[in-house]
PyMOL CGO cylinders between C-alpha atoms (Angstrom):
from pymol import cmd
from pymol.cgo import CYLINDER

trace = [
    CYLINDER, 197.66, 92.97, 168.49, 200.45, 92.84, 165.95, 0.3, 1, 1, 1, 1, 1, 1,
    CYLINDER, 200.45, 92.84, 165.95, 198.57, 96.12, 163.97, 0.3, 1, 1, 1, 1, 1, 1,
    CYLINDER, 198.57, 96.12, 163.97, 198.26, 97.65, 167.51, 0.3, 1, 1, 1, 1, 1, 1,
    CYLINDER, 198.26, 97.65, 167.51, 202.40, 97.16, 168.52, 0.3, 1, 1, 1, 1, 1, 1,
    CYLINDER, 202.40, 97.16, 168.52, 203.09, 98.59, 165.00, 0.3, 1, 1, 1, 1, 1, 1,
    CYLINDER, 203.09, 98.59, 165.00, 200.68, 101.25, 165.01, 0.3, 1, 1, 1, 1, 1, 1,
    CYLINDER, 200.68, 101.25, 165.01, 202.52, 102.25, 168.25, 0.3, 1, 1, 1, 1, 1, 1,
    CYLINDER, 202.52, 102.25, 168.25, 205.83, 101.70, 167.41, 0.3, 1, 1, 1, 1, 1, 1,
    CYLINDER, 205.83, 101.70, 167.41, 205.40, 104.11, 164.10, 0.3, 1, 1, 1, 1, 1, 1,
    CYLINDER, 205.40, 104.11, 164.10, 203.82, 106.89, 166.37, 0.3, 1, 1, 1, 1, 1, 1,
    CYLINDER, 203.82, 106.89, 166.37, 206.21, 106.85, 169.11, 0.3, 1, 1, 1, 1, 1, 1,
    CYLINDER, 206.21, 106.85, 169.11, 204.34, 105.69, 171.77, 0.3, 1, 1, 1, 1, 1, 1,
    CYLINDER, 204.34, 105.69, 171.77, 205.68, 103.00, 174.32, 0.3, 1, 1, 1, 1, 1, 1,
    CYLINDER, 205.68, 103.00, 174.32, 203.14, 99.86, 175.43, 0.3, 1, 1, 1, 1, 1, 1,
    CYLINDER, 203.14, 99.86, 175.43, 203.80, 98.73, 178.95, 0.3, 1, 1, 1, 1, 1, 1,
    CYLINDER, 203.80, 98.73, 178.95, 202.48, 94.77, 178.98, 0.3, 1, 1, 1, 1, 1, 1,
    CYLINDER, 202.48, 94.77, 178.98, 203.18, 94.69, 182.62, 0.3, 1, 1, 1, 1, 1, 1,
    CYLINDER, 203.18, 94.69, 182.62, 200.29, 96.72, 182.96, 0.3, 1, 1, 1, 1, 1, 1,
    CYLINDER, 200.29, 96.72, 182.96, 198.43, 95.40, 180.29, 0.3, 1, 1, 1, 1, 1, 1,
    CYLINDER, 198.43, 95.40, 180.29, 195.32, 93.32, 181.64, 0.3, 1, 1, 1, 1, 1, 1,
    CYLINDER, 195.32, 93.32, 181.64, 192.83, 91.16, 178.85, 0.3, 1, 1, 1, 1, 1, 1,
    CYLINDER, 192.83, 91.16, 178.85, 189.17, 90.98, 179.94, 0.3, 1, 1, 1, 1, 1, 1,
    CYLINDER, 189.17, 90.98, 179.94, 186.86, 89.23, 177.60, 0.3, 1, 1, 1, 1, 1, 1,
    CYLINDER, 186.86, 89.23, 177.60, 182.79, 89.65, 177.40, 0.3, 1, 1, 1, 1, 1, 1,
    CYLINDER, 182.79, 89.65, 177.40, 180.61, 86.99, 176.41, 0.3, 1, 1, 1, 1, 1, 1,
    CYLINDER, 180.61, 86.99, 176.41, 177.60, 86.23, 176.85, 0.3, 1, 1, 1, 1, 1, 1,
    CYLINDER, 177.60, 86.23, 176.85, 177.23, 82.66, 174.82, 0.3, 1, 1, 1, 1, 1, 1,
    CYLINDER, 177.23, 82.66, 174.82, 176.42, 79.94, 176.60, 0.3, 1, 1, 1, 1, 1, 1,
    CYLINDER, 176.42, 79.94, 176.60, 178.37, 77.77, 175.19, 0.3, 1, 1, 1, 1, 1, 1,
    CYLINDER, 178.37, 77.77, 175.19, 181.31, 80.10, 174.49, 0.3, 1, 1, 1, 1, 1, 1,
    CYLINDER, 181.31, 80.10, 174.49, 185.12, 78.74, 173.60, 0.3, 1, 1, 1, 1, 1, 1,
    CYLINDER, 185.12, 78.74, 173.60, 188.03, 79.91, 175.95, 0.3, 1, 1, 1, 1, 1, 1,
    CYLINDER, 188.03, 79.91, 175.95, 190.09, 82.73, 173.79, 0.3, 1, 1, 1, 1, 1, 1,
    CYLINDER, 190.09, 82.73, 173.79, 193.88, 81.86, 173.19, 0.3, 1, 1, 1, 1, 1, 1,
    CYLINDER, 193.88, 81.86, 173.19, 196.21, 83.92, 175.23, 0.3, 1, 1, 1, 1, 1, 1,
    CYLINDER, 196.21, 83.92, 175.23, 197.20, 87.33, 174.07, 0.3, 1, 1, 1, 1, 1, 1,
    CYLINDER, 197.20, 87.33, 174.07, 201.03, 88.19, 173.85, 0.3, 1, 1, 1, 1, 1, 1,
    CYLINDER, 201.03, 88.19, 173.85, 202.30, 91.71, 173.87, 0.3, 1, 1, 1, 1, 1, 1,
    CYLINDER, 202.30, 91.71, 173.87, 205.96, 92.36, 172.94, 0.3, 1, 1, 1, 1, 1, 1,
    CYLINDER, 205.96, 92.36, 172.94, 207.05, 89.06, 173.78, 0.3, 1, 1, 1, 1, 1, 1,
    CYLINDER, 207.05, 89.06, 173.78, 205.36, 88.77, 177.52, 0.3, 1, 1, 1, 1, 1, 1,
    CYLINDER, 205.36, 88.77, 177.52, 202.07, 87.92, 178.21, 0.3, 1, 1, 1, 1, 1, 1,
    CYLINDER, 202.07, 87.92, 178.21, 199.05, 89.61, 178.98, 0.3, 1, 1, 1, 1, 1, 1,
    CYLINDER, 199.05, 89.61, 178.98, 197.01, 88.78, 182.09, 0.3, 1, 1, 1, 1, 1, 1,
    CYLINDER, 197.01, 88.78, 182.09, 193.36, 87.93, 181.92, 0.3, 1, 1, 1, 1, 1, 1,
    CYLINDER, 193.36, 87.93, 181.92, 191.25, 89.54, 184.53, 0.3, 1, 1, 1, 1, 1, 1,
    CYLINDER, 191.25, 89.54, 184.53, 187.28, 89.68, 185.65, 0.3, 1, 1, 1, 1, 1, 1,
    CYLINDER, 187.28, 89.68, 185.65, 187.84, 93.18, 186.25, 0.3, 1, 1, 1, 1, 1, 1,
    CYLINDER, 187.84, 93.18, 186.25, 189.81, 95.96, 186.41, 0.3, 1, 1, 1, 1, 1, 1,
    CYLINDER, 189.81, 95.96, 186.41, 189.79, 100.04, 186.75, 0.3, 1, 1, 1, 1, 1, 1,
    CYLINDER, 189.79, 100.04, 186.75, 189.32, 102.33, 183.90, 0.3, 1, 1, 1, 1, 1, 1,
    CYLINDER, 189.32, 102.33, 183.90, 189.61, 106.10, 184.72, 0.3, 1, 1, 1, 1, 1, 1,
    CYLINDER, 189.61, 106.10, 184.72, 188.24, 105.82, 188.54, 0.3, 1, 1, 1, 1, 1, 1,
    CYLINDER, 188.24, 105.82, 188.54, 185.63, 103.29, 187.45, 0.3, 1, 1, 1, 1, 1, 1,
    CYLINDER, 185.63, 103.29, 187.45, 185.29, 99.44, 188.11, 0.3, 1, 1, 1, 1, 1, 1,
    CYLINDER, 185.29, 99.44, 188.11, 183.93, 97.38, 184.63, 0.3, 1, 1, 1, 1, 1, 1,
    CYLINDER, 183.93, 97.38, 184.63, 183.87, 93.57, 185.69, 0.3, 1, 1, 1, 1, 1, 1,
    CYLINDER, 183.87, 93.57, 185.69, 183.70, 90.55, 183.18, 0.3, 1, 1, 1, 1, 1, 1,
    CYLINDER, 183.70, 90.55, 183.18, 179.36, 90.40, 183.50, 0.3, 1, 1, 1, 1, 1, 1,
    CYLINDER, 179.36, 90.40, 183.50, 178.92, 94.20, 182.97, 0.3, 1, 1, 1, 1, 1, 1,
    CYLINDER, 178.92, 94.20, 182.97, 177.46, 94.32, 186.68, 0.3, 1, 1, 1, 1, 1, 1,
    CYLINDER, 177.46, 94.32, 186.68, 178.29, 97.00, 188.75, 0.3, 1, 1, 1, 1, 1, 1,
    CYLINDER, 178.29, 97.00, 188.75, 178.55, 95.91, 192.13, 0.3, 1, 1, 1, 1, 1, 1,
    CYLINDER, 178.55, 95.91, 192.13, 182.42, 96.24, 192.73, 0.3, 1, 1, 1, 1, 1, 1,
    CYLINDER, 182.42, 96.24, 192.73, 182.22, 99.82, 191.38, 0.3, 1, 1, 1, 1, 1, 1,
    CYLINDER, 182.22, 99.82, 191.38, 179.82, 100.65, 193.91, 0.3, 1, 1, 1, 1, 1, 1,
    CYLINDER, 179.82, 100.65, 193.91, 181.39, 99.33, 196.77, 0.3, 1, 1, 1, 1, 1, 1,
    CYLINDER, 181.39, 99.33, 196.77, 184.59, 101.23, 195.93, 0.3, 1, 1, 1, 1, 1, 1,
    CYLINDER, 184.59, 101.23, 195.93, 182.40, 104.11, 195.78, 0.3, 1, 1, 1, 1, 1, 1,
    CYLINDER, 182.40, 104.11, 195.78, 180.83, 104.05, 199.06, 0.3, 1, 1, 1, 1, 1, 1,
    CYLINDER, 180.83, 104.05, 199.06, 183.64, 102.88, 200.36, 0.3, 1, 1, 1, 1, 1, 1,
    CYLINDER, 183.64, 102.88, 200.36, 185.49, 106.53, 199.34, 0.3, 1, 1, 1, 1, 1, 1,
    CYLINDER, 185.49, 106.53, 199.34, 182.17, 108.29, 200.31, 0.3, 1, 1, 1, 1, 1, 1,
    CYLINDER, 182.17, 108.29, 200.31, 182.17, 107.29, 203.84, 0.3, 1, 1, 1, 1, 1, 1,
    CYLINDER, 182.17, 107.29, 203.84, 185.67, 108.06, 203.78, 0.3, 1, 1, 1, 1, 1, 1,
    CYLINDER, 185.67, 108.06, 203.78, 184.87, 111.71, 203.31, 0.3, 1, 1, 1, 1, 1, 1,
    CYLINDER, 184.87, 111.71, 203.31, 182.06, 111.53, 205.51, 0.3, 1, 1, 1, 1, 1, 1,
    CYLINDER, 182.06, 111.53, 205.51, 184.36, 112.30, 208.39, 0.3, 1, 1, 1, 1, 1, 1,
    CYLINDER, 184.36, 112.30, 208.39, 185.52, 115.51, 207.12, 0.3, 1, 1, 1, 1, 1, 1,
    CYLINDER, 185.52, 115.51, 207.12, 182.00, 116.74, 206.64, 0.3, 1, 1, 1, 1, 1, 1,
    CYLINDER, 182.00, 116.74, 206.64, 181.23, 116.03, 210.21, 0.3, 1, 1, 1, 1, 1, 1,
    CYLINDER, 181.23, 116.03, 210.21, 184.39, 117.65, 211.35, 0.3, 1, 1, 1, 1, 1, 1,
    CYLINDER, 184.39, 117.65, 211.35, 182.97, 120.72, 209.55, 0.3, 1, 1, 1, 1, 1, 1,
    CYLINDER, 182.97, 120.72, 209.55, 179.55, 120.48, 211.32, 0.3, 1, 1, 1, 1, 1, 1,
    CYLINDER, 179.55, 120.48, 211.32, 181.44, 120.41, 214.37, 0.3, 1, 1, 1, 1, 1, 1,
    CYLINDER, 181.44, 120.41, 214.37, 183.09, 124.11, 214.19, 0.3, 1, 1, 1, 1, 1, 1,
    CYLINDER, 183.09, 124.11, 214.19, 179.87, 125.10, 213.28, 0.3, 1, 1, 1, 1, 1, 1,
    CYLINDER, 179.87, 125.10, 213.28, 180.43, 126.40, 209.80, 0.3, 1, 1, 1, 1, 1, 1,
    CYLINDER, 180.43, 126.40, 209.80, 177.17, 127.60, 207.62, 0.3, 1, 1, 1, 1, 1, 1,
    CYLINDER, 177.17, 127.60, 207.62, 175.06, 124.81, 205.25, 0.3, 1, 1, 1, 1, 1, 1,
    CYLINDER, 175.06, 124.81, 205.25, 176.25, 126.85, 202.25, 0.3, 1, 1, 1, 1, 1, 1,
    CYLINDER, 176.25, 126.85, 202.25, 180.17, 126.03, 203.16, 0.3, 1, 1, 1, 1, 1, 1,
    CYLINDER, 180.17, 126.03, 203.16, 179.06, 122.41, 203.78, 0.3, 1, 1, 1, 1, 1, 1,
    CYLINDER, 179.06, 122.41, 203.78, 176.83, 121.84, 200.84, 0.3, 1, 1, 1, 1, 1, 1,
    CYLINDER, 176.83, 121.84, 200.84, 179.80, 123.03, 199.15, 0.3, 1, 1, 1, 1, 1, 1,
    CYLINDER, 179.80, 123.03, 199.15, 182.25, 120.68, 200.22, 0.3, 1, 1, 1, 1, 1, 1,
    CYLINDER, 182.25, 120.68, 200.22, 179.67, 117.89, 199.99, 0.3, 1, 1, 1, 1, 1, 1,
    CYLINDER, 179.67, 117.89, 199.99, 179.36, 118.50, 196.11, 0.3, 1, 1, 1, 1, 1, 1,
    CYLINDER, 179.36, 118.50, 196.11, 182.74, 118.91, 195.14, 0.3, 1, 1, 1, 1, 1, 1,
    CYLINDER, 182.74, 118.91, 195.14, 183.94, 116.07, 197.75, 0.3, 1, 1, 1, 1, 1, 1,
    CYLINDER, 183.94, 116.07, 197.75, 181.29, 113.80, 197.89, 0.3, 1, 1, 1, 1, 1, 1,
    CYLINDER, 181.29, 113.80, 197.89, 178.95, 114.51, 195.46, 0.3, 1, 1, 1, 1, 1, 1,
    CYLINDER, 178.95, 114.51, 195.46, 181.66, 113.85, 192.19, 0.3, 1, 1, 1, 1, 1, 1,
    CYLINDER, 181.66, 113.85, 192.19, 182.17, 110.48, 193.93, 0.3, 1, 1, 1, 1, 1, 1,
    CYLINDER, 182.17, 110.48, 193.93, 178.94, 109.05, 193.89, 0.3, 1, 1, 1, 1, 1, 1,
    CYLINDER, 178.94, 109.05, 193.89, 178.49, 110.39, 190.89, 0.3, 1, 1, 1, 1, 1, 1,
    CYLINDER, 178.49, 110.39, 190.89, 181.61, 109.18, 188.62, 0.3, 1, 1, 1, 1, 1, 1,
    CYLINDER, 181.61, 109.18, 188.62, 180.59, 107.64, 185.18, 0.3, 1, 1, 1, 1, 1, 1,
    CYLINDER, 180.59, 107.64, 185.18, 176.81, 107.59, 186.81, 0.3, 1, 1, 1, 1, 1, 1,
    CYLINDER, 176.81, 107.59, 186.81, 175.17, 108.24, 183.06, 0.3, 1, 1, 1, 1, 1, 1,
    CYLINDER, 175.17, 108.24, 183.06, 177.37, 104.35, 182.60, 0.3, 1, 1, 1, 1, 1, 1,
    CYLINDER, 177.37, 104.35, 182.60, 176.19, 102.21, 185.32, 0.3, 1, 1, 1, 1, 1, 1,
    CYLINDER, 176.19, 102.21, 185.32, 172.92, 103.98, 187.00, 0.3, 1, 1, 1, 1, 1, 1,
    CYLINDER, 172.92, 103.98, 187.00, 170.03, 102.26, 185.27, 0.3, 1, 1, 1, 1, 1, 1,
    CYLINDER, 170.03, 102.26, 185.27, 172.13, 99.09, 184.91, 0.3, 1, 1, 1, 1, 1, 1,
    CYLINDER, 172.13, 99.09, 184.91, 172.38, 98.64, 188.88, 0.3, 1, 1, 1, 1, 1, 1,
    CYLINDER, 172.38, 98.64, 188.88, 170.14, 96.85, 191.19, 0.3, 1, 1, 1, 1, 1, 1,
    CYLINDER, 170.14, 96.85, 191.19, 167.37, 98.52, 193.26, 0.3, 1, 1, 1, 1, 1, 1,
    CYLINDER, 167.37, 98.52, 193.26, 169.65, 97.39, 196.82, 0.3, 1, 1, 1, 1, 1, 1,
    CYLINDER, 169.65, 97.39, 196.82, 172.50, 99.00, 195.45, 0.3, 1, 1, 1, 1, 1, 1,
    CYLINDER, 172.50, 99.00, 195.45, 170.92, 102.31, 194.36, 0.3, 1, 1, 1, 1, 1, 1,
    CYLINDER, 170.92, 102.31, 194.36, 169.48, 102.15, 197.89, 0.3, 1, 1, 1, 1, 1, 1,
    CYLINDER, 169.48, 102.15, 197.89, 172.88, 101.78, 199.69, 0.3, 1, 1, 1, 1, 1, 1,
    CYLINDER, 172.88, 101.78, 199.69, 174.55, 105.04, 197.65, 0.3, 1, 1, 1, 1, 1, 1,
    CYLINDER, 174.55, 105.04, 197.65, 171.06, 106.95, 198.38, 0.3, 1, 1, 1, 1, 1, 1,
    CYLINDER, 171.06, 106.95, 198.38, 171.81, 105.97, 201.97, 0.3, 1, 1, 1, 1, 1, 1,
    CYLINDER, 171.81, 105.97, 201.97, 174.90, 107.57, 202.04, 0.3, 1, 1, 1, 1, 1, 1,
    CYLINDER, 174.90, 107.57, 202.04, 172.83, 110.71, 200.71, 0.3, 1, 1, 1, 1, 1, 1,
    CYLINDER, 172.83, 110.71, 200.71, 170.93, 110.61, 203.30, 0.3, 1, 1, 1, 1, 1, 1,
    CYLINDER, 170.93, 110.61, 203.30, 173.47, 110.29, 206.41, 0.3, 1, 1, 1, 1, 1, 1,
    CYLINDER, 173.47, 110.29, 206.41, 174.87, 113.41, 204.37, 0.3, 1, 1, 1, 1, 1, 1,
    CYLINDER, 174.87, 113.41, 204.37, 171.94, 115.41, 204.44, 0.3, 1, 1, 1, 1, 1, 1,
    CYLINDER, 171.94, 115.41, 204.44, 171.47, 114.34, 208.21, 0.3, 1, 1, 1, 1, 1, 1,
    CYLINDER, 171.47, 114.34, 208.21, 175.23, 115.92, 209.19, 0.3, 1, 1, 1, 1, 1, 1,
    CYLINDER, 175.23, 115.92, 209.19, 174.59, 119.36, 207.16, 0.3, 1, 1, 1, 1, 1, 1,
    CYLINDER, 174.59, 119.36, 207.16, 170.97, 119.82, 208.11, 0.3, 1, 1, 1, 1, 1, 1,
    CYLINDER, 170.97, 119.82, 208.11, 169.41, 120.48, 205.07, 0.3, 1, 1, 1, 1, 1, 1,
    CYLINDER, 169.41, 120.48, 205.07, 168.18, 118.25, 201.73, 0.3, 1, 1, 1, 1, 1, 1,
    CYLINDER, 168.18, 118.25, 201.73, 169.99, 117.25, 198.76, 0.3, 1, 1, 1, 1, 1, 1,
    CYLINDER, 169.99, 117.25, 198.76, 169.45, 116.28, 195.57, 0.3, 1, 1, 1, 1, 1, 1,
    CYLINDER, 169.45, 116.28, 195.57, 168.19, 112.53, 195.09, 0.3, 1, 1, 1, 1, 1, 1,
    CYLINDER, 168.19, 112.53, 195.09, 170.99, 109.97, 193.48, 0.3, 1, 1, 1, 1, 1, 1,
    CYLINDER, 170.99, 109.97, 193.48, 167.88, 109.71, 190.63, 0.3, 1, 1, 1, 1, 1, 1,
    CYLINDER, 167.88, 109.71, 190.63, 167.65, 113.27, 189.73, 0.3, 1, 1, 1, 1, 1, 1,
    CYLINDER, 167.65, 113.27, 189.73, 171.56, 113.75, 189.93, 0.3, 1, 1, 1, 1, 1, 1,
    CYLINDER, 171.56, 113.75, 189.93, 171.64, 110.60, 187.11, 0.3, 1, 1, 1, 1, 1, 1,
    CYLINDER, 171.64, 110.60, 187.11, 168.80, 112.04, 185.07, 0.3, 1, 1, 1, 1, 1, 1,
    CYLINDER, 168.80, 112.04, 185.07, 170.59, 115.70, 184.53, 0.3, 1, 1, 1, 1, 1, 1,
    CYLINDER, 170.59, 115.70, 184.53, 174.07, 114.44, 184.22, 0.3, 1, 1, 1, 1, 1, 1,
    CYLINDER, 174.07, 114.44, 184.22, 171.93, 111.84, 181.56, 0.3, 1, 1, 1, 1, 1, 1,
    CYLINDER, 171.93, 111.84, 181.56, 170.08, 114.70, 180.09, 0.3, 1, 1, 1, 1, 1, 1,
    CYLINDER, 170.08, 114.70, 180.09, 173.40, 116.65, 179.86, 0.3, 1, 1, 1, 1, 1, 1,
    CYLINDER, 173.40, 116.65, 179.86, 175.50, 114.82, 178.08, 0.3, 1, 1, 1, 1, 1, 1,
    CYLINDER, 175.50, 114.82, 178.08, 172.84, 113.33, 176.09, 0.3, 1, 1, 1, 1, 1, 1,
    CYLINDER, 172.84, 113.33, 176.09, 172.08, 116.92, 175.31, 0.3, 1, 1, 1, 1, 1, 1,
    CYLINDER, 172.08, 116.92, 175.31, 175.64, 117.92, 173.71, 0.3, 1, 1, 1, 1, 1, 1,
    CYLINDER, 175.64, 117.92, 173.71, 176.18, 114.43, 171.47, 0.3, 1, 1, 1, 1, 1, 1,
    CYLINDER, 176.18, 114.43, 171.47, 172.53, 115.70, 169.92, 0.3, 1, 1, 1, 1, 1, 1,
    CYLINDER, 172.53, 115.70, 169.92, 174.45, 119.24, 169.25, 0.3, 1, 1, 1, 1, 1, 1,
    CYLINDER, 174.45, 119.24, 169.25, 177.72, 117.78, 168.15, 0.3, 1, 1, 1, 1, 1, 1,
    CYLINDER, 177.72, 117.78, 168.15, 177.41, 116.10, 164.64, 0.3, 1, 1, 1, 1, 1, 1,
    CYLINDER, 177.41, 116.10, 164.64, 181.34, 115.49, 165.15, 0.3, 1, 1, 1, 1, 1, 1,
    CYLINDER, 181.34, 115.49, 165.15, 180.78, 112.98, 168.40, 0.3, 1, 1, 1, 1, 1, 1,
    CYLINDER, 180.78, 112.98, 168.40, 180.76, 109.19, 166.88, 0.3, 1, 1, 1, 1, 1, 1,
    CYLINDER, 180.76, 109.19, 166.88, 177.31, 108.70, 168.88, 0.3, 1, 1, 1, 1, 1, 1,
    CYLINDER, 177.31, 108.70, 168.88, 175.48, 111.56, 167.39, 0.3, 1, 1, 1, 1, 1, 1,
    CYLINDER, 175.48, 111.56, 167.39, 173.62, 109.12, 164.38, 0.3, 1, 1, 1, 1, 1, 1,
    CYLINDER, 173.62, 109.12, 164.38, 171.95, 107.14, 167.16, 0.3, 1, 1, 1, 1, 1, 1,
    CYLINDER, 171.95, 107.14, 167.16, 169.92, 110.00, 168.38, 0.3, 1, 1, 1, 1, 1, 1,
    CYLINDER, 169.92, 110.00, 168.38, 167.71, 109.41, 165.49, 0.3, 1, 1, 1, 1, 1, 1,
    CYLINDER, 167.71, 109.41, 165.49, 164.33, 112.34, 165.31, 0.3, 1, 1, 1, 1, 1, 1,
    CYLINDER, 164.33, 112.34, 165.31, 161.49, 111.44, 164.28, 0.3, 1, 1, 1, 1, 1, 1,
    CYLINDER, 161.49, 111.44, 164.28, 159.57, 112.82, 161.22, 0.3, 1, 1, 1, 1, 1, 1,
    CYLINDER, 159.57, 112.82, 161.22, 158.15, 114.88, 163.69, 0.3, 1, 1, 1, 1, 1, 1,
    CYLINDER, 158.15, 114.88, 163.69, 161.34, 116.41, 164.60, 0.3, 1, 1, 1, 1, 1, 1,
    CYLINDER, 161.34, 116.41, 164.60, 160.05, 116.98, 168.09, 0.3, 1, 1, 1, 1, 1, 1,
    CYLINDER, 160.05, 116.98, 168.09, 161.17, 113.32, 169.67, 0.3, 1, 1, 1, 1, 1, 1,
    CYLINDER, 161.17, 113.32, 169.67, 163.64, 110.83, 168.80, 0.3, 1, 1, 1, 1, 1, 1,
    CYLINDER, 163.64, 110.83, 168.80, 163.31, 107.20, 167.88, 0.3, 1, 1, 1, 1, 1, 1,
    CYLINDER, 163.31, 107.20, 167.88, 163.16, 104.62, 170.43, 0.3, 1, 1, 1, 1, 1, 1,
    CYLINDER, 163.16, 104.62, 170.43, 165.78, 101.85, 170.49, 0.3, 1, 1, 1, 1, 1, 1,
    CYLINDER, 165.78, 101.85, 170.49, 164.93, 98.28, 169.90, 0.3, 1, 1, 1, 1, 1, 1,
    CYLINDER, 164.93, 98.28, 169.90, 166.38, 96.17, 172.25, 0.3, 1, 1, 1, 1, 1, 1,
    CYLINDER, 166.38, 96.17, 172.25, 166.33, 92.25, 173.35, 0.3, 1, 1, 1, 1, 1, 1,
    CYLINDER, 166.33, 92.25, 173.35, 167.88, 92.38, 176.50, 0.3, 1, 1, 1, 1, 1, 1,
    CYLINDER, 167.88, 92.38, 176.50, 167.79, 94.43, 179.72, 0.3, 1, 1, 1, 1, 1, 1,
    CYLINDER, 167.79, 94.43, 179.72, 171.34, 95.05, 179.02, 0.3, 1, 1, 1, 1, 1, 1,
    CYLINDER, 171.34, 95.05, 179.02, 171.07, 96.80, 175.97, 0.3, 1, 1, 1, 1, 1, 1,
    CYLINDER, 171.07, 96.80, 175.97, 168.31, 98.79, 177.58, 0.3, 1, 1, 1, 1, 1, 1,
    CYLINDER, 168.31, 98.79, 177.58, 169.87, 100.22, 180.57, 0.3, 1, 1, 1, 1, 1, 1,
    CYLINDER, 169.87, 100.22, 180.57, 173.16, 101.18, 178.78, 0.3, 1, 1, 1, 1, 1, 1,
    CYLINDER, 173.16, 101.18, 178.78, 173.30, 104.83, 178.02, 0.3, 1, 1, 1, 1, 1, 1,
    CYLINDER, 173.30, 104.83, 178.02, 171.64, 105.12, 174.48, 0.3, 1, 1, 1, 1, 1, 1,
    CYLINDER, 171.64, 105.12, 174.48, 168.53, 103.57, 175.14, 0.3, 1, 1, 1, 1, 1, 1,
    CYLINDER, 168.53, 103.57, 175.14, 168.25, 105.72, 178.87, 0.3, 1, 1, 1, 1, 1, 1,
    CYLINDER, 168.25, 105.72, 178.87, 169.34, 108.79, 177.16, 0.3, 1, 1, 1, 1, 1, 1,
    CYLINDER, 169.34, 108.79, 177.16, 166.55, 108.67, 174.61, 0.3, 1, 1, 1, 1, 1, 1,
    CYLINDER, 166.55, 108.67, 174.61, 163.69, 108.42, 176.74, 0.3, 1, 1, 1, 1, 1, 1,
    CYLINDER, 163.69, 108.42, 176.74, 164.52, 111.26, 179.36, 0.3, 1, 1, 1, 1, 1, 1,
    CYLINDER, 164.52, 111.26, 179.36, 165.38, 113.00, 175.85, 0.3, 1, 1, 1, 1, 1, 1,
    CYLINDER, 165.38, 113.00, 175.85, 161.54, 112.28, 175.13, 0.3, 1, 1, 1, 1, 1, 1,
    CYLINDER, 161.54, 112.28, 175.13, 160.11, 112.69, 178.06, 0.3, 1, 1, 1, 1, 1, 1,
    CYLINDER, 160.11, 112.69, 178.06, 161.99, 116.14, 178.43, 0.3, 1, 1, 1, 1, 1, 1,
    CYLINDER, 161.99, 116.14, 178.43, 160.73, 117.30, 175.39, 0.3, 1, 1, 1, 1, 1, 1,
    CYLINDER, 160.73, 117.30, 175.39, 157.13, 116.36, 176.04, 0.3, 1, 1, 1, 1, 1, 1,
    CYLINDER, 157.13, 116.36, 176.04, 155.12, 119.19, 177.08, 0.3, 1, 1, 1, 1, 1, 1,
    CYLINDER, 155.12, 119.19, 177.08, 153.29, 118.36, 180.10, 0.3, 1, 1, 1, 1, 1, 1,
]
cmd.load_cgo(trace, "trace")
């Protein structure tokens, strides 16, 4: 913390501890309590959870606050689509404002927290997909297949960027045609982004 006040002070940049929150993850069972964190002379809060950049990360890396704030803003929405449907406008308008309006919602940081969240809660965002499609008449594309291209996406331009720090762990094979699996040892690990990334990488690039 010390290195981080200096580094700021030398660079001009001004750290605000009132809105500076701690939020420690650990898994150990048996782990010790950290000693509080002080920041320019006031103390920093510790929190389960707070925002980042639109999205919710709590203390146990589950995901259930983030998607209650995001249904919460998608139903929100939801009344300004019907509205639409009301003055009769065509499904191209409305599937318009549903992707730009409601579509970037349900989607925010979705290659993050997608394969890490529980079948109940993928069902509940999927139903809000649903009561969408329902209002504009028409289908839309499937919370799973918006994950897997956003995935497939991003994925796509860390493999093409040798200059992004994650680029070494999209290891090929000899081959050169897949890349190597991740070895994991919890569910954790496996439904964070590396691990997911890799096999729709692979099964992408497996000709069918």
């Amino acid at each position: 913390m010390d290195h981080l006040v200096t580094w700021c002070r030398d660079n001009h940049l001004d750290l605000n501890a009132l809105k500076t929150v701690e939020m420690v993850v650990d898994f150990r069972k048996n782990a010790a309590p950290p000693a509080p964190i002080t920041l320019c002379d006031s103390p920093v809060t510790a929190v389960k959870s707070f925002r980042f950049l639109g999205t919710i990360i709590a203390q146990d890396l589950k995901w259930e606050q983030n998607i209650c704030s995001l249904i919460k803003k998608a139903q929100q929405r939801m009344f300004f689509l019907r509205q639409l449907k009301k003055f009769n406008l065509p499904n191209t308008t409305m599937v318009n404002f549903y992707t730009s309006i409601m579509e970037s919602i349900l989607t925010s940081s979705i290659t993050i927290w997608y394969t890490a969240t529980t079948a109940k809660e993928k069902g509940r965002l999927q139903r809000v997909i649903r009561s969408a499609e329902k209002v504009i008449g028409c289908n839309l594309p499937s919370l799973h297949d918006l994950h897997a291209s956003r995935t497939l996406r991003r994925a796509g331009k860390i493999v093409a960027d040798p200059s992004h720090p994650g680029h070494k762990l999209f290891s090929p094979l000899p081959s050169g045609r897949r890349l190597r699996s991740f070895r994991t040892k919890t569910s954790r690990h496996q439904n964070s982004f590396f691990p997911s990334a890799t096999g729709l990488l692979n099964k992408a690039r497996t000709p069918h």
